[in-house]
C-alpha positions, 0 to 999 in steps of 0.5 A: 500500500502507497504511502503519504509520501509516495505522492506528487507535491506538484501543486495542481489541484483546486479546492472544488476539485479537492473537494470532489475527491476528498468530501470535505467542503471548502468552508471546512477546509480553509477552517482546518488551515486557518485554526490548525494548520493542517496544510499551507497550499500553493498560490496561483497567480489569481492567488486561488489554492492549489493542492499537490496529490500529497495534500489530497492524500493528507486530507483523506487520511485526516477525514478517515480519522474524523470519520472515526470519532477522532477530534480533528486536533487530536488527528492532526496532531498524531500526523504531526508527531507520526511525521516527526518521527520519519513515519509517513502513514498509508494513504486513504483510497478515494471513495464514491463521489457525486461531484466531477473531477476535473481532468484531460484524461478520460477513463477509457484512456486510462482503461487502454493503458492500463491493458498495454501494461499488463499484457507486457507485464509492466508492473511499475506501469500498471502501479502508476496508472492506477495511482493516477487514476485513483487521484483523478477519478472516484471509485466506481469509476475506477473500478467499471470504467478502467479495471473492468475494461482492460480486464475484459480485454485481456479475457477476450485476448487470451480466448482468442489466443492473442496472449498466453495464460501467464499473461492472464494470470498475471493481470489478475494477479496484479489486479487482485493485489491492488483490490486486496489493498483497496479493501484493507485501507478501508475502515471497518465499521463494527456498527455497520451491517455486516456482509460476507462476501465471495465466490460461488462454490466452485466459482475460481475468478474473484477479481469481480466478488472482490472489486465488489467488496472494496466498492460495498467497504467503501460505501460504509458496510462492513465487508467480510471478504471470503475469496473463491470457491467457498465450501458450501457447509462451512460457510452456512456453519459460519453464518449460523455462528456470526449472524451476518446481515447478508451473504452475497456470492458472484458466479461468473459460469453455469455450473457455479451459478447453479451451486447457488441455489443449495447455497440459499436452500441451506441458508434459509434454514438457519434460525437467523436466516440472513438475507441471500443476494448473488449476481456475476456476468453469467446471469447477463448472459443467461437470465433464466438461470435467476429462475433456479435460484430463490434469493437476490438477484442484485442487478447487471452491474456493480451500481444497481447492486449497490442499489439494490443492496441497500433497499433490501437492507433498509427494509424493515427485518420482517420483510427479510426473506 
């Protein structure tokens, strides 16, 4: 993970755009500088503030500990003394964000990129791109717009027999790396519903249950990630003992998708039976597998799911099915 000090001090961004990636308004910013001076941000020649990638990444970090029910002094001065020891803390990825950022690049750019990369095995090039995109772009945009597409690329590349298999596993390796990080720089929320979240049994390919995990992470749930092909006995043993909210499995074949409706039959039985929700690019090519399957379908993309998702947790607990 990307450390505070891994960022640019090019000064280039306006507060409105800060604002757009960091969610803190402008009248609480300059309050932030005036009383404590977390930042002293560079003059343009209209004298208007401009923010370095460094300064965004010290406001995410410094929002995430507010967000936390720490004082705003006392996160300022744990940066402070952390800093004075030669301790530079990890930096916050951006969340979902309503406003536009400001850039020249659009995602797809970004998207083919970021497949030229991976298919020739550029680690350092790949780490880059999506450092710069996640300092231009929110999340979801991330996530759909320039993960997704060099990823689907690089599938349909190597059915064709334009790359090797290596070339695929190391795209999704690398892939799976950076999520994995996404998730874990994300707080957990203890108050929060609780969802576990993974594969169908049999189910190999994560990249999309994981992406999914950070976005619903980032969002304020708290995520349990469980990786690929979960034993179907053991994790309603688990649920019986945790008593999640919600267990929701992605499916990407037939026959994984398929492993979800013994899934939901031994689900439903629990005394605290949770809510059931699935989805995966299988369902988008065959809906009438949802007939099988009693439970949640969550939509044909990761924003109807997220939409979804928080109907059905908003429902009062004897709508729960």
């Amino acid at each position: 993970m990307a450390t505070i000090i891994d960022y640019s001090e090019e000064p280039k961004f306006t507060i409105k755009t800060v604002f757009a990636q960091t969610g803190i308004r402008p009248v609480t910013l300059r309050a932030w500088e005036r009383r404590y001076e977390v930042l002293n941000p560079h003059r343009s020649n209209n004298r208007y503030r401009l923010y370095s990638e460094r300064d965004v990444a010290i406001l995410r970090w410094i929002k995430s500990r507010v967000d936390n029910d720490i004082s705003i002094s006392s996160a300022v001065q744990e940066l402070r003394s952390m800093l004075k020891t030669g301790i530079f803390p990890e930096a916050i990825p951006t969340g979902p964000t309503t406003l536009p950022v400001q850039r020249d690049t659009p995602p797809s750019q970004y998207a083919r990129q970021l497949y030229q990369a991976l298919i020739a095995h550029d680690e350092s090039r790949a780490s880059d791109l999506l450092r710069e995109a996640q300092a231009l772009f929110d999340l979801n945009t991330i996530c759909v717009n320039v993960i997704t597409p060099a990823l689907v690329d690089i599938g349909k590349d190597w059915y064709n027999g334009k790359i090797r298999i290596t070339t695929e596993h190391f795209a999704s390796a690398l892939i799976r790396g950076k999520l994995l990080a996404l998730l874990q720089a994300y707080p957990t929320k203890r108050s929060a519903a609780y969802l576990l979240v993974g594969c169908a049994p049999t189910e190999q390919h994560e990249v999309s249950s994981l992406m999914f995990s950070v976005m619903l992470r980032a969002a304020g749930y708290r995520v349990e990630y469980l990786g690929a092909d979960i034993p179907i006995d053991d994790l309603v043993d688990y649920a019986a003992e945790e008593h999640p909210d919600m267990v929701i499995l992605v499916a990407s074949m037939e026959e994984s998708a398929l492993e979800l409706k013994r899934v939901q039959e031994k689900l439903g039985k629990l005394r605290q039976a949770p809510l059931f929700g699935y989805g995966g690019q299988i369902f988008n090519q065959k809906p009438e597998l949802k007939k099988a399957i009693a439970g949640h379908f969550l939509g044909e993309s990761m924003e109807q799911a997220l939409q979804d998702l928080r109907s059905l947790l908003n429902r009062p607990k004897t709508a729960h099915s």
